[in-house]
C-alpha positions in Angstrom: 21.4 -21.2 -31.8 20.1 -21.6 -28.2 16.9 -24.1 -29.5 17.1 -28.0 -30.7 14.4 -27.0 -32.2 12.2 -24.6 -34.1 9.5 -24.5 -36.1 7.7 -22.2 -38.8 3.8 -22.1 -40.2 3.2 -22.4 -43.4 -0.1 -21.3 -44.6 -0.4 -21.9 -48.4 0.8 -25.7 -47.3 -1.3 -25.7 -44.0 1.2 -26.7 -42.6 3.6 -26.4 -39.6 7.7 -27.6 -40.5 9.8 -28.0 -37.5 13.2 -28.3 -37.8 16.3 -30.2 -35.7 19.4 -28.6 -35.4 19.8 -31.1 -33.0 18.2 -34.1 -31.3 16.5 -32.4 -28.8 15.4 -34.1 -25.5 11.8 -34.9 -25.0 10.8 -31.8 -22.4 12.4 -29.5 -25.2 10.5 -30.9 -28.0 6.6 -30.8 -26.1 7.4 -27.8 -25.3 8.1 -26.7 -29.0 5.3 -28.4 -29.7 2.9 -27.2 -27.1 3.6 -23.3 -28.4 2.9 -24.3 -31.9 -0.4 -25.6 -30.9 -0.5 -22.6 -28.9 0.2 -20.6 -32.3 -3.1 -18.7 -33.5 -1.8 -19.5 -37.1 -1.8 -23.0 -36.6 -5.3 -24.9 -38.2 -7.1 -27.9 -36.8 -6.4 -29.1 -40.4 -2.9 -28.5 -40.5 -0.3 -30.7 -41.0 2.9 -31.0 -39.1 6.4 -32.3 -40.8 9.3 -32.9 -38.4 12.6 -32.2 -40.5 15.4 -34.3 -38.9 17.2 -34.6 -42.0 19.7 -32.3 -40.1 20.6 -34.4 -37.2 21.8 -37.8 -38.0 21.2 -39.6 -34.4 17.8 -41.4 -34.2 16.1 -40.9 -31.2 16.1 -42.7 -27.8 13.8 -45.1 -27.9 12.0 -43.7 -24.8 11.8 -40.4 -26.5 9.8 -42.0 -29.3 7.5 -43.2 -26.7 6.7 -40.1 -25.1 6.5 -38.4 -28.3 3.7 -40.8 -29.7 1.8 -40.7 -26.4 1.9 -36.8 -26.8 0.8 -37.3 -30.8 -2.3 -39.7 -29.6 -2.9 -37.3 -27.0 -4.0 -34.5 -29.9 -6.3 -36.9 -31.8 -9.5 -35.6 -29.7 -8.5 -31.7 -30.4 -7.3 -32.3 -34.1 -8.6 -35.6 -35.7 -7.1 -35.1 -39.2 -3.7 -34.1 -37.8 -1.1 -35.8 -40.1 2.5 -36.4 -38.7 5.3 -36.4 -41.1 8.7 -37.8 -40.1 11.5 -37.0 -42.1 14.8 -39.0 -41.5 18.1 -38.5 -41.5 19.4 -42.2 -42.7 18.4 -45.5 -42.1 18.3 -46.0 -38.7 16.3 -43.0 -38.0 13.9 -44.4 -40.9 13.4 -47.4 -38.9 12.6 -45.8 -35.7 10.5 -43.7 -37.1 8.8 -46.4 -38.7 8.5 -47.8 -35.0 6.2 -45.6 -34.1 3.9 -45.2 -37.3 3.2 -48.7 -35.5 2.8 -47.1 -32.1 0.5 -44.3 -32.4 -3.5 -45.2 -32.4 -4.7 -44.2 -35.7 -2.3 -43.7 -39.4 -1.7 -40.4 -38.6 2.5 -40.9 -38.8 4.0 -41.5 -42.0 8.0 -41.7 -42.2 9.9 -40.0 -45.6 13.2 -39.9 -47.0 12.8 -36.1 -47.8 11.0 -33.1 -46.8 9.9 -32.9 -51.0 8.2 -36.8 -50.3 6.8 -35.5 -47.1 5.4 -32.4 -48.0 3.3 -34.0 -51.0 2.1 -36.3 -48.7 0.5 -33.8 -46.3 -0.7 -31.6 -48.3 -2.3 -34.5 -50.5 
């Protein structure tokens, strides 16, 4: 596996899941995410769940900042985006509680599992 990183779309959901098989630096992970907002299946009302459960490091904390800067910077093009994070353990919980208080609007929500977060955005 060459990728941190990959993700797969999810109609029936509307959703996008992207999974870690490893903590992926930040350039990797904008650019996964920059080709699955360039992906003609991916909605404006889509949903996207980040399924870490794999990869039991949390994230530099500089990391999480860039990636709620990039998450803010979507709010204009997709306004009812919903973020997802799914952790690994507790100290990846935390952090990724962290930044539910970072980005600019409740569009982050933290889970346990990918079960908890998939009802949530497609609630």
């Amino acid at each position: 596996m060459d990728s941190s990183l990959e993700y797969q779309i999810d109609i029936t959901h509307q959703c996008a899941l992207v999974t870690y098989h490893a903590r992926p630096e930040f350039s990797e992970w904008k650019a996964t995410m920059d080709l699955l907002f360039a992906d003609p299946r991916f909605r404006s009302n889509f949903a996207i769940v980040l399924d870490a459960t794999r990869v039991p490091n949390p994230p530099a904390i500089e990391c999480v900042g860039e990636a709620v800067r990039y998450i803010d910077s979507k709010i204009e093009r997709f306004p009812m985006l919903r973020w997802a994070m799914v952790a690994a353990n507790a100290s990846s919980f935390r952090v990724g509680q962290m930044a539910e208080k970072m980005v600019r609007i409740n569009s982050l929500r933290t889970f346990g599992s990918v079960k908890e977060a998939m009802a949530w955005v497609v609630e």
